[in-house]
Backbone as JSON, one array per atom type, in Angstrom:
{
  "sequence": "XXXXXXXXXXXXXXXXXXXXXXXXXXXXXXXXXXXXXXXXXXXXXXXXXXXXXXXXXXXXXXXXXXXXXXXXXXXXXXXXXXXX",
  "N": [[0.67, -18.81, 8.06], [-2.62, -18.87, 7.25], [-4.25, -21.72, 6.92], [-7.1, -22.48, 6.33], [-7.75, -20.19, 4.78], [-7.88, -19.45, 1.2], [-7.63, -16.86, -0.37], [-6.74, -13.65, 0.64], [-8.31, -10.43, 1.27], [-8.41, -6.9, 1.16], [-9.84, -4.06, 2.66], [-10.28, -0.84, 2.15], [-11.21, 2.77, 3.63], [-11.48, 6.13, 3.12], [-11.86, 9.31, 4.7], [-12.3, 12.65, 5.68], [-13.02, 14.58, 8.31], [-13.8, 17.42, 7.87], [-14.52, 17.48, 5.54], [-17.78, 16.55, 3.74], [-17.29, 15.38, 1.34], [-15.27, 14.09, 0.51], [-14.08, 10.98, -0.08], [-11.72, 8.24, -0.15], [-11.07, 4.85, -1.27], [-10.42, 1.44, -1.5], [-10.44, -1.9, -2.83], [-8.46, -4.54, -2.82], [-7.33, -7.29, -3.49], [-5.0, -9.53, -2.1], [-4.44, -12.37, -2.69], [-2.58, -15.04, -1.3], [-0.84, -14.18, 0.07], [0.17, -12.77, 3.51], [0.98, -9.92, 4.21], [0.64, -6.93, 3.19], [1.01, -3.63, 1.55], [-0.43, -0.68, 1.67], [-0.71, 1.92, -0.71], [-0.49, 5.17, -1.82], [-2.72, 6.73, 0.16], [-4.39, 9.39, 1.23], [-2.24, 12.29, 2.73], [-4.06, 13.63, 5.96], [-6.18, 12.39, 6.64], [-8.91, 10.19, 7.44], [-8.76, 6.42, 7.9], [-10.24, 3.45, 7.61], [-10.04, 0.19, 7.76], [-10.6, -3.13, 6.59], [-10.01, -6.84, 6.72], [-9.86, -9.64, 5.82], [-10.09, -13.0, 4.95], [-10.93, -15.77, 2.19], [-12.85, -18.14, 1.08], [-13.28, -21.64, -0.56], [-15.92, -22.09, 0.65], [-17.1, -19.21, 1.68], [-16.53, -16.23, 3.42], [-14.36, -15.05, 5.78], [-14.63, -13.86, 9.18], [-14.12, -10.65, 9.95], [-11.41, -8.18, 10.5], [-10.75, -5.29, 11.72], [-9.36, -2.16, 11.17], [-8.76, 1.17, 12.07], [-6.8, 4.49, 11.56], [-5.62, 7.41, 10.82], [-3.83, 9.33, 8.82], [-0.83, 11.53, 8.62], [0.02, 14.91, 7.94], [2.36, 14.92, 5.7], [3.89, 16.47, 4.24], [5.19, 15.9, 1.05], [5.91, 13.43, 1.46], [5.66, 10.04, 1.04], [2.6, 8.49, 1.59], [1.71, 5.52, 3.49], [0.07, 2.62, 4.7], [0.84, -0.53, 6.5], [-0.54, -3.8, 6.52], [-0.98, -6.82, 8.51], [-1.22, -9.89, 8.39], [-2.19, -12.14, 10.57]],
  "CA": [[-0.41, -18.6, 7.11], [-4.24, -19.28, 7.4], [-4.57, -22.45, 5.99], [-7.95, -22.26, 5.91], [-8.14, -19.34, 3.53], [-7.09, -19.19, 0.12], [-6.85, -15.48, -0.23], [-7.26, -12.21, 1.55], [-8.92, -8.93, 0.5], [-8.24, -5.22, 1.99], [-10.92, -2.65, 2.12], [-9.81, 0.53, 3.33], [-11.89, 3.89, 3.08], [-10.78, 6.85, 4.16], [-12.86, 10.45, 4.98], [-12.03, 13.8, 5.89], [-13.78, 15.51, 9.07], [-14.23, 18.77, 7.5], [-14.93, 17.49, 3.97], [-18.15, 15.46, 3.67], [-17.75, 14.76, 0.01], [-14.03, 13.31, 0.45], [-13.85, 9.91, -0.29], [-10.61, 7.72, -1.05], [-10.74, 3.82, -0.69], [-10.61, 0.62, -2.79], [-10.48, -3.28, -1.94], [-6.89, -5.0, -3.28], [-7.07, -8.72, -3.04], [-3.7, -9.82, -1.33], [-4.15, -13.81, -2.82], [-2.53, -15.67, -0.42], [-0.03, -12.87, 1.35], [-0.4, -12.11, 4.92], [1.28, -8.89, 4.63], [0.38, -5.72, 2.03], [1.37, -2.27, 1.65], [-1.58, 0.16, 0.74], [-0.26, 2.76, -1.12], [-1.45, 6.2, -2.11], [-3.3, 6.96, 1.14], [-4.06, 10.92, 1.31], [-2.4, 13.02, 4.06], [-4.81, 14.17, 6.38], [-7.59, 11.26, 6.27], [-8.87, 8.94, 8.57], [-8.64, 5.31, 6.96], [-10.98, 2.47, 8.17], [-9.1, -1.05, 6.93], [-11.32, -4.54, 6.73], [-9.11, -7.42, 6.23], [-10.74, -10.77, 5.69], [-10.12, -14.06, 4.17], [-12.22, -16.01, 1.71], [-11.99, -19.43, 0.58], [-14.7, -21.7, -1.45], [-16.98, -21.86, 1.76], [-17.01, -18.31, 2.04], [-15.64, -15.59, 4.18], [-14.03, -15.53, 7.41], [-14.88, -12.73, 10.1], [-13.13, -9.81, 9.76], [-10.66, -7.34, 11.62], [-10.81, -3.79, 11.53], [-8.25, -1.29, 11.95], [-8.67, 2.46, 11.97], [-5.43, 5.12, 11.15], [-5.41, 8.74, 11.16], [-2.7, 9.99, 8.01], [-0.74, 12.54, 9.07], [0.24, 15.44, 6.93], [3.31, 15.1, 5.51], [4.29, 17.43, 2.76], [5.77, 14.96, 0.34], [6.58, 12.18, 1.73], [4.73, 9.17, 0.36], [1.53, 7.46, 2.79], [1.06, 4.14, 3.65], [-0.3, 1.86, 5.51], [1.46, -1.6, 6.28], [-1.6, -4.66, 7.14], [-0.12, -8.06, 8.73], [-2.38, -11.16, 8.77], [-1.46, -13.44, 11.48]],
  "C": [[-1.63, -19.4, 7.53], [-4.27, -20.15, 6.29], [-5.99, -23.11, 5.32], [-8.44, -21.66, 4.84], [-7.04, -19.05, 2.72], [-6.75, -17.7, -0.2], [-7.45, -14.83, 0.96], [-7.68, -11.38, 0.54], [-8.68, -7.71, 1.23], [-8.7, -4.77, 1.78], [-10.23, -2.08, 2.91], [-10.96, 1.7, 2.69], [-11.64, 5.55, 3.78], [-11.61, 8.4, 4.01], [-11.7, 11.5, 5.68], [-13.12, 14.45, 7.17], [-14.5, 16.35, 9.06], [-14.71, 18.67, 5.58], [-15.66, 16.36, 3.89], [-17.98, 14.64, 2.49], [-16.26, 13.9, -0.25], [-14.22, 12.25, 1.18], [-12.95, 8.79, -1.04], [-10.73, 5.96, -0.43], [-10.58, 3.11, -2.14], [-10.54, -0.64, -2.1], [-9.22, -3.92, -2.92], [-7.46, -7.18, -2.47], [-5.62, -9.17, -3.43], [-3.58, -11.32, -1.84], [-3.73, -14.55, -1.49], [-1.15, -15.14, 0.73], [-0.58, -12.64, 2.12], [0.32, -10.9, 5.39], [0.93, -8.25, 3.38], [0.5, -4.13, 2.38], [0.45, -1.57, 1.01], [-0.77, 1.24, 0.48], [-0.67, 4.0, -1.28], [-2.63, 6.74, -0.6], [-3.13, 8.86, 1.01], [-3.93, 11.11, 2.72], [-3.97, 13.78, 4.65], [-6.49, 13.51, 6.67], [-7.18, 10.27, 7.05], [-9.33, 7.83, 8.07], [-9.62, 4.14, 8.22], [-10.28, 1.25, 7.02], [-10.26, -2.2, 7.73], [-10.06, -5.56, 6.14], [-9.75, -9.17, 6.3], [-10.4, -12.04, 4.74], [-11.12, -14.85, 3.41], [-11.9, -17.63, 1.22], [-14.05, -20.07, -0.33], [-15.72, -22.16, -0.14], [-17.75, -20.34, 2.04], [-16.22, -17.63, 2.56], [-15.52, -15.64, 5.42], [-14.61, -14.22, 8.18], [-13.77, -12.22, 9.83], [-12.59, -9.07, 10.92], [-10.87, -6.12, 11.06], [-9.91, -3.19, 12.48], [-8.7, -0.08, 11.41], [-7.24, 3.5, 12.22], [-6.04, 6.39, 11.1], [-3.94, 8.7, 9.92], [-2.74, 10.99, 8.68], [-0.02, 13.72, 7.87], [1.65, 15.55, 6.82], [4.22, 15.55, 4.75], [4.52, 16.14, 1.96], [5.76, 14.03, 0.31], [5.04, 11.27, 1.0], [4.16, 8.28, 1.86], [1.41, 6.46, 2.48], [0.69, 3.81, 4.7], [0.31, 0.12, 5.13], [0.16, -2.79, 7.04], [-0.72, -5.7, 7.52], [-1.44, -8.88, 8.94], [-1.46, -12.49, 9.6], [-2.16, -15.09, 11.62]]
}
């Protein structure tokens, strides 16, 4: 654990290629977990993830990860983040 920072936060946002007006994200603050499961993710959407710590100084530099959902009838999407 980053003992620097007291929590984390997760932005994710996720778009459609062929659909400009589709838009699914949100920001989840993780407290002081360095792992989180985003949930709800729609098949078929490409997800942009910020992951960032914050403490009473401010925030740290962030990481960015990009994903691709794939369509999966049913099954339930996620995405798993790890903070090292």
């Amino acid at each position: 654990m980053n003992l620097l920072c007291s929590t984390f936060k997760v932005k994710y946002s996720g778009t459609k290629s062929y659909d400009n007006k589709f838009n699914h994200g949100g920001t989840k603050d993780v407290g002081g977990s360095t792992t989180y499961r985003v949930v709800g993710l729609v098949p078929g959407s490409n997800y942009k993830f910020e992951v960032y710590g914050t403490s009473v100084c401010g925030e740290s530099l962030s990481i960015f990860l990009k994903e691709e959902t794939k369509i999966a009838g049913e099954h339930s999407i996620e995405a798993f983040v790890s903070i090292i």
